[in-house]
LOFIFI-543756 format. One record per residue: residue in one letter; x negated, y negated, z negated of N, C-alpha, C in turn. Coordinates in Angstrom, 3 decimals. Each point is the difference from the previous one (the first is absolute). Example, Ala and Ser with C-alpha at 12.3 -4.5 7.8 and 13.67 -1.06 7.14 Angstrom:
# LOFIFI-543756
<A <-13.190 5.690 -7.800> <0.890 -1.190 0.000> <-0.900 -1.200 0.000>>;
<S <0.350 -1.050 0.720> <-0.820 -1.190 -0.060> <0.770 -1.090 -0.730>>;
END
This chain:
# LOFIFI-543756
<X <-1.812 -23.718 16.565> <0.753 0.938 -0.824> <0.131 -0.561 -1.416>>;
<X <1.123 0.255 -0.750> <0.289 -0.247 -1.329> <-1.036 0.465 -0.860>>;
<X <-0.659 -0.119 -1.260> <-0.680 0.196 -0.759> <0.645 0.619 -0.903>>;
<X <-0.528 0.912 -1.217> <0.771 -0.088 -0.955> <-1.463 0.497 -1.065>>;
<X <-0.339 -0.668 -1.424> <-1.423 0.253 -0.020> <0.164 0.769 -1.450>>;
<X <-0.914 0.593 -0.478> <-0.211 0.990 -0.817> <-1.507 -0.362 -1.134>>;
<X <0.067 1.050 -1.484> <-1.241 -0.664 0.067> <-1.028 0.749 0.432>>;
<X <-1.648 -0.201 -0.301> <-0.325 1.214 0.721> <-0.303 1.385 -0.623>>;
<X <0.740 -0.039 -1.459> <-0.112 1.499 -0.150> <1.158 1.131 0.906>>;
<X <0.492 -0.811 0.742> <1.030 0.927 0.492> <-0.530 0.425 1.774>>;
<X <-1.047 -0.242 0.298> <-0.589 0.236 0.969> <-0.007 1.565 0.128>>;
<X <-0.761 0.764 -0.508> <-0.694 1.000 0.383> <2.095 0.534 0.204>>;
<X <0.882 0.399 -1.453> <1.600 0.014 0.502> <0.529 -0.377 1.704>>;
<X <-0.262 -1.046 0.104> <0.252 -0.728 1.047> <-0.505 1.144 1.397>>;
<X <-1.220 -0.028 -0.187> <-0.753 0.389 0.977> <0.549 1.729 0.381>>;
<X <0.170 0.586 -1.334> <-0.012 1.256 -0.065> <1.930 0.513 0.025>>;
<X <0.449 -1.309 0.325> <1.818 -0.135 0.357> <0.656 0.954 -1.241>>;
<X <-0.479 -0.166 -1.644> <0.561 0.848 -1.200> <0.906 -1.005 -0.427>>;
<X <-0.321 -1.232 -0.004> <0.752 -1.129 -0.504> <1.367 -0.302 0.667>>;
<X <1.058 -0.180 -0.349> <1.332 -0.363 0.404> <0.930 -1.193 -0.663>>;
<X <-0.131 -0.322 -0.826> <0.491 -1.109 -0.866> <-0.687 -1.238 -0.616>>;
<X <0.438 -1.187 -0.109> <-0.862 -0.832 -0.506> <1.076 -0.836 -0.926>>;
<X <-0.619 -0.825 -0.682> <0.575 -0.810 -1.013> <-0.211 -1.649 0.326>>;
<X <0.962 -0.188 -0.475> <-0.269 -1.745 1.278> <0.723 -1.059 -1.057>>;
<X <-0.644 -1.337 -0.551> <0.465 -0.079 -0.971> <-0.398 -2.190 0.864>>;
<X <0.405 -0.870 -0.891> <0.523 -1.465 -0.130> <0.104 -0.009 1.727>>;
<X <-1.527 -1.102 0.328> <0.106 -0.270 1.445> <0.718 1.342 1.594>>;
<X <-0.416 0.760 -0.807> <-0.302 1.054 0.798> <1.526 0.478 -0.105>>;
<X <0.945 -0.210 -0.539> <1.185 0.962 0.064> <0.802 -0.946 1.196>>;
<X <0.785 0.680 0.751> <1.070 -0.420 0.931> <-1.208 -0.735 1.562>>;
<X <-1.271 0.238 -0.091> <-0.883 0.028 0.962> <-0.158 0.856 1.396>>;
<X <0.596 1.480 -0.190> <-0.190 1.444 0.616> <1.491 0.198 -0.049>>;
<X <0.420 1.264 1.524> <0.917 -0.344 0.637> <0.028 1.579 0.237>>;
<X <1.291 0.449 -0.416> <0.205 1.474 0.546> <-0.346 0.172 1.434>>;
<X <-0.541 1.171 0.439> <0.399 0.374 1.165> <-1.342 -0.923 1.115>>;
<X <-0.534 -0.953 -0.821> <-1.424 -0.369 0.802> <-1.292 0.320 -0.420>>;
<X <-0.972 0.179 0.907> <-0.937 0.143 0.359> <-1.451 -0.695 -1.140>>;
<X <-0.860 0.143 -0.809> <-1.028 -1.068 -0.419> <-1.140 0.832 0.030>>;
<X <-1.068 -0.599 0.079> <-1.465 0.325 0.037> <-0.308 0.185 -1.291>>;
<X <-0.614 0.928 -0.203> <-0.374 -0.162 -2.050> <-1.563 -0.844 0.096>>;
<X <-0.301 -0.535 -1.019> <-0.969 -0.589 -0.150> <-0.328 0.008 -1.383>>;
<X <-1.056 -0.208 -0.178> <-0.583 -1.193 -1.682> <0.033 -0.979 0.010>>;
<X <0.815 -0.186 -1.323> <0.027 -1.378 -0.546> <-1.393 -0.734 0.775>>;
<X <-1.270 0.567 -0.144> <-0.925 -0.789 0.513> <-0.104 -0.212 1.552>>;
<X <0.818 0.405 0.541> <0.220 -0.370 1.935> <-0.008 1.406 0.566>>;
<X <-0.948 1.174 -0.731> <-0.650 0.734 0.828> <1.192 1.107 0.470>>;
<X <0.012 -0.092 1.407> <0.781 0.910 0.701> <-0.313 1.586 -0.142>>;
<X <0.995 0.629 -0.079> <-0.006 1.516 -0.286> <0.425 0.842 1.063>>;
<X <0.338 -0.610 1.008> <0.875 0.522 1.483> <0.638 1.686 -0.513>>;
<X <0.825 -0.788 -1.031> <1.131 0.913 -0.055> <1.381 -0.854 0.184>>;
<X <0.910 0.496 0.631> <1.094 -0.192 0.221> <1.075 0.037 -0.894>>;
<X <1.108 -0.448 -0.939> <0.755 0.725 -0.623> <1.469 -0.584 0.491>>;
<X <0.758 0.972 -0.371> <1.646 -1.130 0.439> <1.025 0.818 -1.014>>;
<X <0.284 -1.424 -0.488> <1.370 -0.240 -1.203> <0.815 0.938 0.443>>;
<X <0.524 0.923 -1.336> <1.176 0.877 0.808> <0.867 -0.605 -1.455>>;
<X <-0.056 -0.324 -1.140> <1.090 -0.778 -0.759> <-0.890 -1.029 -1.303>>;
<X <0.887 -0.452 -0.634> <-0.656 -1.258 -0.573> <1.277 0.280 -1.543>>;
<X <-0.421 0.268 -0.860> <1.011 0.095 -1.032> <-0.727 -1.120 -1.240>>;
<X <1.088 -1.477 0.394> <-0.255 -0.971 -1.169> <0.912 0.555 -1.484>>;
<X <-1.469 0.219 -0.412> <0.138 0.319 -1.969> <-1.028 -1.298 -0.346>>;
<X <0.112 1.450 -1.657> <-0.813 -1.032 -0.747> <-1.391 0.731 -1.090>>;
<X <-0.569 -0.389 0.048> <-1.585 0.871 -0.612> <0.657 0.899 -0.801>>;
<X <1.211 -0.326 -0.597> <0.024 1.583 -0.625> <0.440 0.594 0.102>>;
<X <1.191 -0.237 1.259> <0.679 1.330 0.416> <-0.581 0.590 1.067>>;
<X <-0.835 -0.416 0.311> <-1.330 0.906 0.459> <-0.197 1.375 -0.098>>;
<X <0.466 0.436 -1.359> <-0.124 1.321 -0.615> <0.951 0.962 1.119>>;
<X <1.120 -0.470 0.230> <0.864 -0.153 0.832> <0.478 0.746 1.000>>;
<X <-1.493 -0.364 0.722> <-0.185 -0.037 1.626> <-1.503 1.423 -0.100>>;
<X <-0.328 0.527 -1.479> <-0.849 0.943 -0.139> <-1.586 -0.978 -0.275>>;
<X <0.014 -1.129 -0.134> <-1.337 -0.317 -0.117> <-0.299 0.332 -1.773>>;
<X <-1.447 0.206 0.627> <-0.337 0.507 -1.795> <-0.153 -1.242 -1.000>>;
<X <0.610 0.305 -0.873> <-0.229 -1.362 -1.023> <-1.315 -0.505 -0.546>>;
<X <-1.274 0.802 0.596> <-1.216 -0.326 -0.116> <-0.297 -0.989 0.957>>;
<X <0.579 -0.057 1.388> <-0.008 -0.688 1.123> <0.523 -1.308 -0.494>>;
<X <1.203 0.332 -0.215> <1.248 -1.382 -0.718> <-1.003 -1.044 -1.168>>;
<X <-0.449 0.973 -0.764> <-0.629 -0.872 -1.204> <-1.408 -0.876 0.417>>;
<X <-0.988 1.038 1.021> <-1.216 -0.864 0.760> <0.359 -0.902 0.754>>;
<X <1.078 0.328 0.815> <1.257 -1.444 0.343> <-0.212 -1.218 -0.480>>;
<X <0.910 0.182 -1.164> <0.462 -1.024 -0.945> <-1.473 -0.544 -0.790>>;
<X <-0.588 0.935 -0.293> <-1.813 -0.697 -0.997> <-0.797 -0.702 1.327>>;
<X <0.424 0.633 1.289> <-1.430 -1.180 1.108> <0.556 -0.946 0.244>>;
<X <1.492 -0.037 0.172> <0.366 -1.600 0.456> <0.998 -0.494 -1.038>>;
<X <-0.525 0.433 -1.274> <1.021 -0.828 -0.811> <1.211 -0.660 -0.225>>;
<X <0.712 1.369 0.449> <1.474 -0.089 0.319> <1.075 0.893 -0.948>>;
<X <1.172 -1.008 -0.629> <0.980 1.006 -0.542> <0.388 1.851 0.449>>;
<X <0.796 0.176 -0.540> <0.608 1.266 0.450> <0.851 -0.473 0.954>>;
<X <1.251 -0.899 -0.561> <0.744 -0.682 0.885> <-0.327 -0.652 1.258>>;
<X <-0.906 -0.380 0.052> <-0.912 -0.484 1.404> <0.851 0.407 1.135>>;
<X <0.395 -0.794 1.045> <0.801 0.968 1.332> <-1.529 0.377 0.889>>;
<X <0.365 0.945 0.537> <-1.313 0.679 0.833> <1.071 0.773 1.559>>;
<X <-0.952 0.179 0.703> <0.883 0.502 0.998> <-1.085 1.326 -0.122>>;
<X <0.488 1.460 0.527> <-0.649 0.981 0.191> <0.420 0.035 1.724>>;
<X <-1.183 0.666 0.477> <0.208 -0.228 1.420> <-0.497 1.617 0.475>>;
<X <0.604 0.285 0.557> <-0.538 1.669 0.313> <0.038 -0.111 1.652>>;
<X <-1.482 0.700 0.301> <-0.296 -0.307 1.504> <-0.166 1.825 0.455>>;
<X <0.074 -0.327 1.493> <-1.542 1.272 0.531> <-0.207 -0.463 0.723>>;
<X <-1.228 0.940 1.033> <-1.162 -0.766 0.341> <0.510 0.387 1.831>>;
<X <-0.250 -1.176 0.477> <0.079 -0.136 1.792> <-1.327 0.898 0.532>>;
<X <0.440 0.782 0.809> <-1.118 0.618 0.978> <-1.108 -0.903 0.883>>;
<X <-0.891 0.149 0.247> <-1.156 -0.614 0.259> <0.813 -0.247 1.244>>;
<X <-0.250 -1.251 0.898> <0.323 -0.056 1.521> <-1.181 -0.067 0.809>>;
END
């Protein structure tokens, strides 16, 4: 199965299926594919056996972020952890979560 990895503060989200959107920014943009299937994980390997699948992919940019409803507290911890413009292109990726099989 496809991967798609997270860091791990977004676990307990993950686990508890509150989370729906993510922010996806250099390597990581144009990686993930509407309409398929990925395993969430941590950055550090560790599997979460949750399921999620792409329902759209809207390429912006860190600051029209505001945009799409993300809070500009989000946008700005953004931009201060990975030391990135406003202008920065980022993809926002909005998922939900696959039923257990």
């Amino acid at each position: 199965m496809n991967e798609i990895f997270f860091p791990s503060q977004y676990k307990k989200a993950l686990l508890n299926k509150t989370k729906n959107s993510t922010i996806r920014i250099r390597n990581e943009i144009g990686k993930y594919k509407v309409g398929k299937i990925y395993s969430a994980k941590s950055y550090a390997g560790s599997d979460w056996n949750v399921q999620i699948k792409i329902l759209k992919i809207f390429p912006t940019t860190l600051r029209k972020l505001s945009n799409f409803g993300i809070p500009k507290r989000s946008i700005e911890a953004t931009r201060k952890k990975e030391k990135i413009s406003l202008n920065e292109k980022v993809e926002l990726i909005i998922y939900n979560y696959e039923k257990e099989h």
